[in-house]
Every structure is written in structure tokens, then in C-alpha cells.
N, C-alpha and C positions, 0 to 999 in steps of 0.2 A: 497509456500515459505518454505523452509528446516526453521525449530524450530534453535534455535538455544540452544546449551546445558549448562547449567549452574553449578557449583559446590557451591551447596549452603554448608555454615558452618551457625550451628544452637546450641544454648543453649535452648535445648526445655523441656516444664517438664509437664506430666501427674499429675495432682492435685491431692494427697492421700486424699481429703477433703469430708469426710461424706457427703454426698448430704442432705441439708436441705428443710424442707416444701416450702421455700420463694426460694431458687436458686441453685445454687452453681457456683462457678469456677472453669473450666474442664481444662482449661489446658491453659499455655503461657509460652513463649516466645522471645529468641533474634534471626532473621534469618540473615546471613548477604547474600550477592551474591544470595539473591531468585530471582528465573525466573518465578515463579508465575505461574497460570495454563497455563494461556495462549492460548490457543482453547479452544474452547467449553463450555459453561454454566454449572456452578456448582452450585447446592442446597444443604446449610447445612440446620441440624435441630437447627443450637441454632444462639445467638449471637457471634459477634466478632467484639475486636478493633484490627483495622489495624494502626499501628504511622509508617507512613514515615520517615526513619531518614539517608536516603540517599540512591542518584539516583535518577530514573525517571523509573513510571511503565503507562499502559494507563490500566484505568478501564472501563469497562462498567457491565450495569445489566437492566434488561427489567424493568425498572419505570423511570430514570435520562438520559437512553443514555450512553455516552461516556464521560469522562474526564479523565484527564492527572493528575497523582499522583506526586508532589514534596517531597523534604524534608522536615515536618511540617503540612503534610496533614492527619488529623487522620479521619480513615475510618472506619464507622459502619456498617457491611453487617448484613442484618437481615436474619431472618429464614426466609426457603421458596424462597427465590429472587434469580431466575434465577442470575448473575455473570460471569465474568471473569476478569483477570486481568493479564498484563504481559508487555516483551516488544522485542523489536527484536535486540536493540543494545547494551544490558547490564545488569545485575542484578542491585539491589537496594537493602537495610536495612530496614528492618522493625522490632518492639514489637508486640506484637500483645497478646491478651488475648479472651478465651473460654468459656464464659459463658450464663445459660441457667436459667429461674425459674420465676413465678407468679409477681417476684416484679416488673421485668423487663416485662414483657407483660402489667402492668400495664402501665410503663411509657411510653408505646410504644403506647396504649390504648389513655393514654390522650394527645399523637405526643410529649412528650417530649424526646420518640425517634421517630422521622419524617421519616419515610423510603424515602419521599422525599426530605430531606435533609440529606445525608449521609456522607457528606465530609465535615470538617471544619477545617482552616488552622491555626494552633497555632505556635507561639515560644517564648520564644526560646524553639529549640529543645530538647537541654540536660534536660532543666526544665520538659517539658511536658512527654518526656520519662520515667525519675526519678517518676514522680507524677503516672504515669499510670502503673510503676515494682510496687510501694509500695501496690498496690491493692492485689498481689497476695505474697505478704513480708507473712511468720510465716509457712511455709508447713509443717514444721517439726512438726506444731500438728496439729490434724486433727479432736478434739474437738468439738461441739457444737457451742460453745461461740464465738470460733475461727475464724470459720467458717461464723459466723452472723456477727463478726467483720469485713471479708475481705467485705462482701456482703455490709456493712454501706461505706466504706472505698470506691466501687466502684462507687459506687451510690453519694459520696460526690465529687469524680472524675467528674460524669455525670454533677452533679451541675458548676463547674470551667467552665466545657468546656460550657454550656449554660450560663453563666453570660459574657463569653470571646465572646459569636456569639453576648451578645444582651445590654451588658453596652454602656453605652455612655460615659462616662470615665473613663481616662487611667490606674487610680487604679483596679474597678471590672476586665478590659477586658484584666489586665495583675496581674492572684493571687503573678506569684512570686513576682510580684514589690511591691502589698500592705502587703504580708508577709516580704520583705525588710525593707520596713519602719516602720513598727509594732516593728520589731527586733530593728531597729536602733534609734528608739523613747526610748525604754524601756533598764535597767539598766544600767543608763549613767554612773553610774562610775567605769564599769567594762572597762577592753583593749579590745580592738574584734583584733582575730587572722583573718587576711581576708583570707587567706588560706583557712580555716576550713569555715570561712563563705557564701563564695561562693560556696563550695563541698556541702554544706546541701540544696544549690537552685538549686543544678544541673548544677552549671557552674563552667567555670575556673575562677578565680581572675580576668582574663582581659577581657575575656569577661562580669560577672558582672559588673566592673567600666563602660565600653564599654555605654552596656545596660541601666545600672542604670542614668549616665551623659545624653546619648540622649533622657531617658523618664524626669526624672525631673530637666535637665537644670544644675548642681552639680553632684560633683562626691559626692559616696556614705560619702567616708570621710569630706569632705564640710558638706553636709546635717548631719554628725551627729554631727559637729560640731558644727552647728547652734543650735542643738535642748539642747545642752549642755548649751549653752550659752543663751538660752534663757527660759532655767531653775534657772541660775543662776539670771536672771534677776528676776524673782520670787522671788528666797528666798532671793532677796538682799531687796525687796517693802514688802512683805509680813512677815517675819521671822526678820525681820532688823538684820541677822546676817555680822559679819564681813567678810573682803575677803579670811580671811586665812579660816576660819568656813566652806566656800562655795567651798572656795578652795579641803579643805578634805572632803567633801561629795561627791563632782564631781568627785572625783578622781586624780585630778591634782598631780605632783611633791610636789610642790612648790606653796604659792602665786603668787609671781611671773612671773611661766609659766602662772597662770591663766590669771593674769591680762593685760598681753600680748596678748592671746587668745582673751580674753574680748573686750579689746580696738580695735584690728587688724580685727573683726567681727561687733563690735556697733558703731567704731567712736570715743567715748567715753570712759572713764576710771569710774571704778563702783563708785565713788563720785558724778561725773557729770553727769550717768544717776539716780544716788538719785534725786541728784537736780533736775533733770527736772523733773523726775516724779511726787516730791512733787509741783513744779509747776504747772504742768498739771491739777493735782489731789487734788486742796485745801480740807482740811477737811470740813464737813459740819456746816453751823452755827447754833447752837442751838435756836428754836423757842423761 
């Protein structure tokens, strides 16, 4: 069968990175329209991540056999492993990163890189992509420290995707979403620009809301809604401050808008969940 020929565009980059005792990273990049080798089995000497981020490629390698690469499929070829990979009807995008060193033969050592398991399918894509560039973020020094930094940085990378293959819930087995709500828990009385907030997960605004809605049943603005309000419900039992008091600690306009908020969320207007809770919660009788 005639190859078919490809014109790949690539953001590729040679690591100016001191090579350290413990590793280093040799080199990564963005491929778009790769045709991959395609014949023939290839042996490198180091590691690589492979991140699908679109297309369709078919892999094989003498330990696993054959499988079919998606968008979301991030591929660990180890050193030594006979390979190939490619496909007949089209190029595909991939990130991909080059790295080699003792720390990394360790984890490999105790299978927490399993050469038999090399494929593991993450998303969202934009996120996983974002988390797997910042590995190789700071070239411009080429430092020591720097250096040991990217190697922490990768290796806290390896941990995501192992908690993503083996949590049982949906928090660990998705970091951006418990980084979501980490963010969206913590300084409730700031605005959150959602722009900017979803750029820093790796997504767009719509896809976030998208995301965020079908994991925890609420759109992100709902859920931080809640967590506002059920702050306020706090320092209204514990602090016995007034509503305007709670009102400018949270952030609000206005009383007003808060109490609106408050009621339109609990039911209730912040009086009558006094009431109840002193209800609820009689003081103790002295012995």
C-alpha cells in the first residue's frame, strides 16, 4: 500500500536544560497533521508522552499489540519498546514530551509506569494538554533548580494521571474539576471574571459551564452561589452579625441584593433561618 504523505506543522523545541543527576527533559512539543512513523518498529532510548488532541492514529508495540489512538489518549512509549504508530487516512495532533533519568526508571521499576499499561484516556482535552505544556514552562533558564523544578512538576503530572486511571470518585478522577471547586469554595467575596477562569483550566467559558454542570449537577455560578450562602449562614449562627455586616463581607452590593440571594437559595429570609436554628439548637441546660 503507497504511504500516504503528510505535511506535518510543528512547534518543536530542543530543551537548553542542564541535564541533571535525577533526569532531564530533552525535548517537546506541538505536532499538528503528524503521520507518525507509520512502518516499521522504532526503538528510542528515553521516555515519551504522546497527548492525542486530535484525529485518529493506530499504535502498536511488541508488549500490548495494536490500539487505536483518539483525541484524549495519552501515550507512554518507554525505552527499548519495539513501536509504531500512524494511520492511512489522515494525520492527527498530538503534545508530546522527551524525557529520560534514574527518577523515572524508578517509577517504572515499581510499574507506576507499567509498560503494560501505556495508554490512558483523559479529558477534557484542552485541560490535560495545558497540565502536560506546563511541565516543560521556564526554558528560558536552564539552571539547577530549574531544572529539578520541571522534573517535580512532571512527575506531579504522573501522579493526576494515576489518581485519573484509579479514583473512584469524580473529584480525584477529574483534578480539573477539584481544582474548580477548590477555586470556587475559597475568596467568596471576590467577582470571578469567568473568562480568565476557565483559560487557567484550559478551557473555554462554555465548555467549563458545559463540564462543570454535567459533573456536579449546577452550573459553576449556582455552586458558588451556594457556598456564599452557606457561608453566610454561618456567620449569621455563629458571629450573630447583622445582614448588612454579612452582606459586606461577602461581597454583595447591597443588603438587599443579598437578602434576595439568601432567600431565592434557603427558602428563607436570614431571620427565619435564626429562628430555626435557635430552635433546632436549644442551649444546653446547666447541670
Amino acid at each position: 500500500m503507497k504511504r500516504k504523505s503528510f505535511r506535518a506543522k510543528t512547534d518543536d523545541y530542543i530543551s537548553n536544560a542542564t541535564r541533571t543527576p535525577l533526569g532531564t527533559i530533552l525535548r517537546h512539543g506541538l505536532w499538528r497533521n503528524s503521520g507518525g512513523p507509520n512502518f516499521g518498529r522504532r526503538f528510542v532510548k528515553y521516555f515519551c508522552f504522546v497527548y492525542t488532541i486530535g484525529g485518529e492514529a493506530e499504535y502498536e508495540d511488541e508488549v500490548i499489540g495494536e490500539r487505536r489512538l483518539v483525541p484524549g489518549d495519552l501515550l507512554l512509549i518507554h525505552p527499548g519498546v519495539g513501536h509504531r504508530y500512524g494511520n492511512g487516512i489522515g494525520g492527527w495532533d498530538e503534545y508530546f514530551i522527551l524525557f529520560e533519568g534514574p527518577l523515572f526508571e524508578l517509577w517504572k521499576e515499581k510499574k507506576l509506569l507499567d509498560v503494560r499499561q501505556p495508554i490512558v484516556h483523559l479529558e477534557p482535552v484542552p485541560y490535560w494538554q495545558k497540565r502536560l505544556a506546563e511541565c516543560a514552562e521556564g526554558e528560558e533558564r536552564s539552571d539547577l533548580a530549574s531544572n529539578l523544578k520541571r522534573l517535580v512538576d512532571l512527575q506531579g503530572f504522573i501522579t493526576e494521571v494515576i489518581a485519573a486511571q484509579s479514583a473512584p470518585d469524580r473529584m480525584n478522577a477529574r483534578p480539573w474539576l477539584l481544582q474548580a471547586c477548590r477555586r470556587l469554595e475559597s475568596n467568596l467575596a471576590e467577582p470571578i471574571d469567568w473568562n480568565k477562569f476557565s483559560r487557567s483550566l484550559g478551557l473555554s467559558t462554555g465548555m467549563f459551564r458545559k463540564l462543570f454542570t454535567q459533573s456536579m449537577g449546577v452550573s459553576p455560578g449556582r455552586y458558588r452561589s451556594a457556598k456564599i450562602i452557606d457561608r453566610a449562614c454561618h456567620l449569621s449562627v455563629d458571629s450573630h452579625k447583622l445582614g448588612k455586616e454579612i452582606a459586606l463581607e461577602l461581597g454583595f452590593a447591597t443588603e438587599q441584593h443579598f437578602s434576595r440571594r439568601f432567600k431565592e437559595i434557603t427558602g428563607l429570609t436570614l431571620s427565619q433561618f435564626r429562628r430555626q436554628w435557635i430552635v433546632g439548637h436549644p442551649p444546653a441546660v446547666p447541670e
